[in-house]
PABAKOL-303386 format. One record per residue (C-alpha): residue in one letter; x, y, z. Coordinates in Angstrom, 3 decimals, padded with zeros to 6 digits. Layout:
N
{resn = a east = X north = Y up = Z}
...
END
This chain:
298
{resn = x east = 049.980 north = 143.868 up = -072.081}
{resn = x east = 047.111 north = 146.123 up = -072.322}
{resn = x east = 046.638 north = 145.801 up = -068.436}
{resn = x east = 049.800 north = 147.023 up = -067.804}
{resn = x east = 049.850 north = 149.578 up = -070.347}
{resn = x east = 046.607 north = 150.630 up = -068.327}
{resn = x east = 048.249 north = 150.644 up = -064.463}
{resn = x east = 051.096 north = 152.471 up = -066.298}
{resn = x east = 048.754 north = 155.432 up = -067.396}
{resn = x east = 047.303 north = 155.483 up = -064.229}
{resn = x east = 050.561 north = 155.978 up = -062.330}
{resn = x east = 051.488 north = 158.659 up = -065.134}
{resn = x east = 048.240 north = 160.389 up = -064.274}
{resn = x east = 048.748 north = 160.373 up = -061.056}
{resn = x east = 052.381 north = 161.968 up = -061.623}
{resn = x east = 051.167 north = 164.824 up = -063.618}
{resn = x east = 048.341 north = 165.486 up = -060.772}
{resn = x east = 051.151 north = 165.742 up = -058.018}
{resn = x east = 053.133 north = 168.098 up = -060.135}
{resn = x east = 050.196 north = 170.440 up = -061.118}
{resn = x east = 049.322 north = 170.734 up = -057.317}
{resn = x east = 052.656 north = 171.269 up = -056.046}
{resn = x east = 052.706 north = 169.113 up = -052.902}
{resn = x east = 051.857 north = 165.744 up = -052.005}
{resn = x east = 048.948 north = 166.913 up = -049.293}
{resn = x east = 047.174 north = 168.635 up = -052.181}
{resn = x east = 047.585 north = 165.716 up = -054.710}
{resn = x east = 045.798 north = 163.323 up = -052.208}
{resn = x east = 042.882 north = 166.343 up = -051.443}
{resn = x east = 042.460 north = 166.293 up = -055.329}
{resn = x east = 042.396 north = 162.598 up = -056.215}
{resn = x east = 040.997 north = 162.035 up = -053.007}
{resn = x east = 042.988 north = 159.697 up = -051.514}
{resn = x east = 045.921 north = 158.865 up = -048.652}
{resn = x east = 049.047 north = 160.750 up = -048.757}
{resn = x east = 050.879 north = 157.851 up = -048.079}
{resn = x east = 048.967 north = 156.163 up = -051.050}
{resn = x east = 049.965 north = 159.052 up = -053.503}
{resn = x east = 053.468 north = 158.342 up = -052.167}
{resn = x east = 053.504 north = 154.651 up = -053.038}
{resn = x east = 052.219 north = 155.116 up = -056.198}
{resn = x east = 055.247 north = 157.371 up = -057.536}
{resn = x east = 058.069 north = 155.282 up = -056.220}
{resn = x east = 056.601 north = 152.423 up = -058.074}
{resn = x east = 055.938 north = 154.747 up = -061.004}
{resn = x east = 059.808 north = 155.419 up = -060.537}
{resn = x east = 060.485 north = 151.702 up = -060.111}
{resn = x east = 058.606 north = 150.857 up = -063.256}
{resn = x east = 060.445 north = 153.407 up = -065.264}
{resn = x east = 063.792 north = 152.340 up = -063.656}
{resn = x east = 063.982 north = 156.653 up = -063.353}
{resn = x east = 064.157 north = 159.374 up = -060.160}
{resn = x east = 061.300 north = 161.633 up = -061.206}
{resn = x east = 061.262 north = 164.289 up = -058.440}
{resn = x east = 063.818 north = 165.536 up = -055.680}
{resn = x east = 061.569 north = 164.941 up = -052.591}
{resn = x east = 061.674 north = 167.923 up = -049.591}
{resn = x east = 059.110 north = 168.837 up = -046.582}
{resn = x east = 057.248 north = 170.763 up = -048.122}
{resn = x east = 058.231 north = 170.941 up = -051.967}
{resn = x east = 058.918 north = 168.830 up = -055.186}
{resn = x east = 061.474 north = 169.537 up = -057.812}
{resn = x east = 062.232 north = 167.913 up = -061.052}
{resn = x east = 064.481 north = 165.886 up = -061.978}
{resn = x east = 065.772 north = 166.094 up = -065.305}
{resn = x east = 063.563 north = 162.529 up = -066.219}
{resn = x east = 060.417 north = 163.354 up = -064.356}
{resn = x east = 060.487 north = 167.160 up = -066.555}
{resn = x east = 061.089 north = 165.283 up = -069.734}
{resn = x east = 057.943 north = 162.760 up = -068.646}
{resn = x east = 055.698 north = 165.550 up = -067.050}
{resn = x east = 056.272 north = 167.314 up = -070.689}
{resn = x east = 055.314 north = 164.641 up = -072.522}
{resn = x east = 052.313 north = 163.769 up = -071.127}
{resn = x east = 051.055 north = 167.401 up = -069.052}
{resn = x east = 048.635 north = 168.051 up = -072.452}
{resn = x east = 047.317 north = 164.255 up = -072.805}
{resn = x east = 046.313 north = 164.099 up = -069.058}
{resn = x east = 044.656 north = 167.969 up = -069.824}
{resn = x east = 042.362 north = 166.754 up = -072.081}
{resn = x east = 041.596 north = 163.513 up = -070.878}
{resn = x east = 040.648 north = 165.512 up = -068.051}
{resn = x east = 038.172 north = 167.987 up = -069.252}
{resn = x east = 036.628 north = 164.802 up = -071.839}
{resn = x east = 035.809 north = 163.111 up = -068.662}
{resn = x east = 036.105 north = 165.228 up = -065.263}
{resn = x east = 033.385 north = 167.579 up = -063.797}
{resn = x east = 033.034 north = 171.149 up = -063.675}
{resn = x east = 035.626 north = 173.163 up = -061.317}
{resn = x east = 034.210 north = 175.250 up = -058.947}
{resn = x east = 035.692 north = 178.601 up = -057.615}
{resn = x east = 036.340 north = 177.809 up = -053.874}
{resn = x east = 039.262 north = 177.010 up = -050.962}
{resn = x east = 041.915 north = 179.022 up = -050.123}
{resn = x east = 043.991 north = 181.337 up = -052.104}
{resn = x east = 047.443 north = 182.033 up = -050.895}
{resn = x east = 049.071 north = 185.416 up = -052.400}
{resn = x east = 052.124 north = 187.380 up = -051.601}
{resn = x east = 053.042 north = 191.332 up = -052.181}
{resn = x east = 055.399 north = 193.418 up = -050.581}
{resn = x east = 053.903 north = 195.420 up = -047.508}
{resn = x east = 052.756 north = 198.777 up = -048.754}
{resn = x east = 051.505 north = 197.809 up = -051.846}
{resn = x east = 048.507 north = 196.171 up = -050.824}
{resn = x east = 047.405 north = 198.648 up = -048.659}
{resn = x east = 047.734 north = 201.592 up = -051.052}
{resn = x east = 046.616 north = 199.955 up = -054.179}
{resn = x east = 045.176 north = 196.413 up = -053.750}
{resn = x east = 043.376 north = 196.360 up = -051.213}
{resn = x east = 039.755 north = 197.717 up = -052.773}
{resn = x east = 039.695 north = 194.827 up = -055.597}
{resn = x east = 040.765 north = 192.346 up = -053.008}
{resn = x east = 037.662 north = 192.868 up = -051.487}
{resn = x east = 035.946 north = 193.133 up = -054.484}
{resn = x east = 037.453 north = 189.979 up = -055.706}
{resn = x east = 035.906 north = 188.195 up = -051.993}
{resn = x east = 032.258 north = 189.794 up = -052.556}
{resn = x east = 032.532 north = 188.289 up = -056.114}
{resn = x east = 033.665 north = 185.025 up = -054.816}
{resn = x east = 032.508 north = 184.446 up = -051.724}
{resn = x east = 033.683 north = 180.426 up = -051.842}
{resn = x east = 037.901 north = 181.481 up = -051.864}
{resn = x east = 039.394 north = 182.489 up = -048.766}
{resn = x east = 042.215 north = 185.128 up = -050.051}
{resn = x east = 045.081 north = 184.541 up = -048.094}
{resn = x east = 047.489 north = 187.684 up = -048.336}
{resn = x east = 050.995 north = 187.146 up = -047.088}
{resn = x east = 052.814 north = 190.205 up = -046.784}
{resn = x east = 056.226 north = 190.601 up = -046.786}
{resn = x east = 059.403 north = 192.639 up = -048.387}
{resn = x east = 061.914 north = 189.928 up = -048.327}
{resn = x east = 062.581 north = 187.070 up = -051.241}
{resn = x east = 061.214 north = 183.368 up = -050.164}
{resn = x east = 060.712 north = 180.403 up = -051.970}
{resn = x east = 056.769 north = 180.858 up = -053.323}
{resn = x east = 056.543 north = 177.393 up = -053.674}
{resn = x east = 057.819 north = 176.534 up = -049.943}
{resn = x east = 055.458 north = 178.824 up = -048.359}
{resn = x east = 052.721 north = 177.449 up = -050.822}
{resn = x east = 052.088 north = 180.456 up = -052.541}
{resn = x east = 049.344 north = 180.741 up = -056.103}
{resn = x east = 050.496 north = 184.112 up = -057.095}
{resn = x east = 052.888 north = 186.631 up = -056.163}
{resn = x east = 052.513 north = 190.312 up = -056.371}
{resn = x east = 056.056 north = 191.677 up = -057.341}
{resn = x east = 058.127 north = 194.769 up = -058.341}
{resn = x east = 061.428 north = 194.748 up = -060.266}
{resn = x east = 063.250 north = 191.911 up = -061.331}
{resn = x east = 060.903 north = 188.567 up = -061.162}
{resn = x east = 062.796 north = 186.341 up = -058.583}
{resn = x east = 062.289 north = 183.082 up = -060.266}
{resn = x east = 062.175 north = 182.135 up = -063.442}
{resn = x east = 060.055 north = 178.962 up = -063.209}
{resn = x east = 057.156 north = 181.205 up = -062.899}
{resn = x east = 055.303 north = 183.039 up = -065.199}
{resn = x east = 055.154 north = 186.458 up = -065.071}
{resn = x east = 052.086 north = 189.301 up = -066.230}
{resn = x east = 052.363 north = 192.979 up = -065.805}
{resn = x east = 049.971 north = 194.797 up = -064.015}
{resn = x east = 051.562 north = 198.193 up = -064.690}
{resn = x east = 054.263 north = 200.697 up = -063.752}
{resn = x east = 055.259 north = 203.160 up = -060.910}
{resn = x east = 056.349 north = 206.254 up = -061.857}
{resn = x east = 058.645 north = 207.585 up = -058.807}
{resn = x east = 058.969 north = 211.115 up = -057.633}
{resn = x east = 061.006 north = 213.328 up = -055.376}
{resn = x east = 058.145 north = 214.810 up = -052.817}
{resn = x east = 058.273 north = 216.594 up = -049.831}
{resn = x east = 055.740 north = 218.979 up = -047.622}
{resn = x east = 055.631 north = 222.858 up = -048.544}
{resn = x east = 056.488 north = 223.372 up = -044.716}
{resn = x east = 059.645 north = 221.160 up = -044.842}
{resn = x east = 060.632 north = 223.020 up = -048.311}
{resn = x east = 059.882 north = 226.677 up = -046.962}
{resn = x east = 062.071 north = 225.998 up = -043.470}
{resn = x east = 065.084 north = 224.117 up = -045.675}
{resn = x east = 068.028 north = 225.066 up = -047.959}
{resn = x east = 067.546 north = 225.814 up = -051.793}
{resn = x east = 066.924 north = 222.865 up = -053.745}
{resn = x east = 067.600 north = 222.875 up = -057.330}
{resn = x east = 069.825 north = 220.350 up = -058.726}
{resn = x east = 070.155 north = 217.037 up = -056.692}
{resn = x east = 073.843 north = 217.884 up = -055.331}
{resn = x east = 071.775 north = 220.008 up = -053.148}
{resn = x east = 069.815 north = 216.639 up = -051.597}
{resn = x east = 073.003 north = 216.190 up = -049.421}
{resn = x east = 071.907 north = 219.433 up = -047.411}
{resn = x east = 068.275 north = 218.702 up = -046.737}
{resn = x east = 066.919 north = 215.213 up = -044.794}
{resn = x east = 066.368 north = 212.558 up = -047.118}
{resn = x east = 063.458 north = 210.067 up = -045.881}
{resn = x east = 064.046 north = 206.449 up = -047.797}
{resn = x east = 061.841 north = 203.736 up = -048.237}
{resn = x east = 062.050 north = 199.817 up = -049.457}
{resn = x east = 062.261 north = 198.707 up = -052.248}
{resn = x east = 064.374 north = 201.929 up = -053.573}
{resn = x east = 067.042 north = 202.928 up = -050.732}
{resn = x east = 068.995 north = 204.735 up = -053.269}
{resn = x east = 067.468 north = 206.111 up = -056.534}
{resn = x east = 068.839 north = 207.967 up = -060.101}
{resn = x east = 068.054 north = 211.077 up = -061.439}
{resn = x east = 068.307 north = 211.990 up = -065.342}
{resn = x east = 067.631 north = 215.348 up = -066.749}
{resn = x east = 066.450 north = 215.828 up = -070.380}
{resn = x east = 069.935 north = 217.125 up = -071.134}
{resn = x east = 071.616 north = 214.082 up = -070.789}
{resn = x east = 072.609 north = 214.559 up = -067.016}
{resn = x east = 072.178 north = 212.279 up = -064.263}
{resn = x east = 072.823 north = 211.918 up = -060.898}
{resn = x east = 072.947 north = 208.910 up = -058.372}
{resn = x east = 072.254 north = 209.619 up = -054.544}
{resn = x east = 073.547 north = 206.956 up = -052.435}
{resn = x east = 074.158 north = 209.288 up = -049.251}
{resn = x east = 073.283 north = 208.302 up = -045.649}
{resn = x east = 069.489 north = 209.458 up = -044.975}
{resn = x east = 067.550 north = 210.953 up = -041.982}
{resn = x east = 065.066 north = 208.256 up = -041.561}
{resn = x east = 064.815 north = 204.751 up = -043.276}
{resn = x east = 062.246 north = 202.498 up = -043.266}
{resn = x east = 060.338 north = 199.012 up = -045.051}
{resn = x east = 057.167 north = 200.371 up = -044.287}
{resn = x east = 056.136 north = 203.234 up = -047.746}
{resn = x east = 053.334 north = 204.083 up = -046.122}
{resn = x east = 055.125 north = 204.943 up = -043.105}
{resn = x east = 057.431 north = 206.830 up = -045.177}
{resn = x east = 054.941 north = 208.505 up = -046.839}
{resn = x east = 053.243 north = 209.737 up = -043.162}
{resn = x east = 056.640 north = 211.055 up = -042.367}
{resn = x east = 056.963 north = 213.012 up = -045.157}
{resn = x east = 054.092 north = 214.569 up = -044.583}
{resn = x east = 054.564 north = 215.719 up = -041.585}
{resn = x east = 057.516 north = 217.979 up = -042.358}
{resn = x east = 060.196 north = 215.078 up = -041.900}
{resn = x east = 062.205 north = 215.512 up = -045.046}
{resn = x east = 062.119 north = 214.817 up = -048.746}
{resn = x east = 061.286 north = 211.051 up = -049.804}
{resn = x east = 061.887 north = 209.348 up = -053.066}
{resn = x east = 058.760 north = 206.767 up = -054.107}
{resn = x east = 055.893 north = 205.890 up = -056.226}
{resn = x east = 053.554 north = 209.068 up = -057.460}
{resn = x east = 050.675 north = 206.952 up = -057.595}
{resn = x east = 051.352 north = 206.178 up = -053.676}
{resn = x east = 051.090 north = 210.143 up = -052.815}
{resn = x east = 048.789 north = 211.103 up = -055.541}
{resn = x east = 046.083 north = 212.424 up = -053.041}
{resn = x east = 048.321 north = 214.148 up = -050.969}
{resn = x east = 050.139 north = 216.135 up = -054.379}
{resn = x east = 046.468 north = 217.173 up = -055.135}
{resn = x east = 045.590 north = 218.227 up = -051.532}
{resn = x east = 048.969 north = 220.478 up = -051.526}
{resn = x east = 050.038 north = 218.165 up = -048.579}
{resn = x east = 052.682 north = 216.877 up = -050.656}
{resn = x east = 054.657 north = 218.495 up = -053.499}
{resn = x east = 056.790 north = 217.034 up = -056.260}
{resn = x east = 060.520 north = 218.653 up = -055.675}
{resn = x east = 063.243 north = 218.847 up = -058.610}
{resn = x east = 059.868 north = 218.639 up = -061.167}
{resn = x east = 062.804 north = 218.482 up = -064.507}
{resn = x east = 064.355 north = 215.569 up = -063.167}
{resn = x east = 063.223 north = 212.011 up = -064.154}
{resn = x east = 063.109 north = 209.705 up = -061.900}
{resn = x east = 062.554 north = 205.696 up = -062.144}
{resn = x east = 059.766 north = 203.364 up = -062.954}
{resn = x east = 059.200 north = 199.980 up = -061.423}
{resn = x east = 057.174 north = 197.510 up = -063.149}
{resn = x east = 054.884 north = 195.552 up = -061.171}
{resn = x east = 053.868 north = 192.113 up = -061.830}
{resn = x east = 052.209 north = 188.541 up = -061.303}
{resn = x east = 053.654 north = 185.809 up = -061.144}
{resn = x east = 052.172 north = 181.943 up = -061.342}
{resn = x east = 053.049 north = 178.715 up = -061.255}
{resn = x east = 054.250 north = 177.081 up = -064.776}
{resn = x east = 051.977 north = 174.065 up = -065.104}
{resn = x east = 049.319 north = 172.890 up = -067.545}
{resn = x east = 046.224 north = 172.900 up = -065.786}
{resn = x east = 046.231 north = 175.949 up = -063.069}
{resn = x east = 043.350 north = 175.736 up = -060.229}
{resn = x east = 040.078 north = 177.688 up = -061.741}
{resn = x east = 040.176 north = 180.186 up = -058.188}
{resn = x east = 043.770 north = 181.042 up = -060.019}
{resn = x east = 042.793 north = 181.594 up = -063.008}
{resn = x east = 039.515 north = 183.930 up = -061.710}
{resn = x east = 041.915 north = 185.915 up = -059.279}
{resn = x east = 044.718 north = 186.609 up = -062.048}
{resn = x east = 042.089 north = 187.762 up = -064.604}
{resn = x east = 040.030 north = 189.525 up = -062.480}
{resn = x east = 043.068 north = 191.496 up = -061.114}
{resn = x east = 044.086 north = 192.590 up = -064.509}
{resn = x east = 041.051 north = 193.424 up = -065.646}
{resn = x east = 041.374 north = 196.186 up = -062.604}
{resn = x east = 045.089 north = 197.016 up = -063.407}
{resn = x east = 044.262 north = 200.326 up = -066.100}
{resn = x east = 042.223 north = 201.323 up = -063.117}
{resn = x east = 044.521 north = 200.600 up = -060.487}
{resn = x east = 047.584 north = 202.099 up = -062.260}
{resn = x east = 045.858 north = 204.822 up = -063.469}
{resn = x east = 047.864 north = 208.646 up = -062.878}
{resn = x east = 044.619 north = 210.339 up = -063.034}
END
């Protein structure tokens, strides 16, 4: 009885391994051992237990409503049996992240390289992109987001917020019409950018306005945006922080200064399981230990 109590635990262990790393490929890289034996191991785990325990795709695993109520049961016993009897992590392999385009450029991309000088063992991986996919299908550790988190199976940490602004160049504002209340955007060019096509406008009166009109130039890129702005193209609605420089040079200029305008929260977002990879763990904490930097308005 014991015996089988024994192969029983060790087909549970392995279960809780393939859920923590999120694919079969990486459960066999961390228990070092054939993908195809990893996959014989859970159907007879599911044979033994008479139960479906995952939804089986390509390239991801789901839960079943069984194999959440097992993985829950046993995620913390399999934890600590691991760190009584395995050895030390060590920071290294690759790192897959996502964030939207701009973002990384303007803000990121200094404590991403810090974060590889301090690590020189992960490979950061940065997949940019502005359009929803499934993190775990495209096999990424930790998304960069704004806005509403996309899915709710991850967890999600702010970083901090972006406070957005009506800007434009002091050439563009001396050549166009009177601006003074945003009814008058519908007479100048209005430059807009992803993520915030259209935007609102409140005034500490209790007015507020929502511009939805057709605009001069669109675009996914911000910092493209940003360029055109600029150079005389028109009057764009996005992050302060992004144009921060250029407000202080007198390149750019805040327009229709009484009006608030949105914020957009960004966060990260990881994977919900017990026992996240220690090159997660380093990249998460080290980037918000640089967020009040980052997201500072100074």
């Amino acid at each position: 009885m014991q015996g089988q109590q024994a192969a029983e635990f060790q087909l549970i262990y392995l279960f809780i391994h393939l859920v923590n790393a999120g694919s079969f490929s990486a459960a066999a890289k961390e228990l070092t051992m054939p993908v195809a034996t990893v996959s014989r191991k859970l159907a007879k785990l599911e044979a033994v237990l008479n139960q479906q325990l995952l939804m089986r795709s390509t390239r991801k695993l789901r839960l079943t409503e069984e194999g959440l109520a097992l993985f829950q049961k046993y995620q913390a016993l399999i934890a600590q049996f691991d760190a009584l009897n395995g050895a030390p992590e060590t920071p290294e392999g690759t790192l897959r992240v996502s964030a939207p385009i701009s973002i990384v450029t303007a803000l990121f991309i200094d404590a991403f390289n810090e974060f590889c000088d301090s690590y020189p063992d992960i490979r950061l991986h940065v997949v940019q992109s502005n359009e929803e996919f499934d993190l775990i299908d495209e096999g990424i550790d930790v998304a960069i987001v704004g806005g509403t988190q996309p899915d709710s199976s991850w967890i999600s940490r702010s970083m901090g917020v972006l406070d957005y602004s009506l800007v434009a160049s002091p050439a563009y504002l001396h050549k166009a019409p009177a601006l003074e209340h945003p009814q008058q955007l519908q007479h100048h060019q209005i430059i807009k950018a992803w993520p915030l096509y259209n935007f609102s406008l409140r005034h500490p009166n209790g007015d507020s306005f929502y511009y939805d009109a057709p605009a001069k130039l669109t675009l996914t890129d911000l910092n493209g945006a940003i360029i055109a702005a600029e150079r005389n193209g028109g009057i764009l609605y996005g992050p302060e922080l992004f144009v921060r420089q250029q407000i202080e040079d007198g390149r750019l200029q805040v327009v229709l200064p009484d009006w608030h305008c949105e914020k957009r929260r960004i966060s990260l977002l990881q994977h919900q399981r017990s026992q996240q990879p220690l090159k997660v763990k380093l990249f998460i904490d080290f980037m918000l230990s640089k967020s009040a930097t980052i997201f500072s308005q100074r």
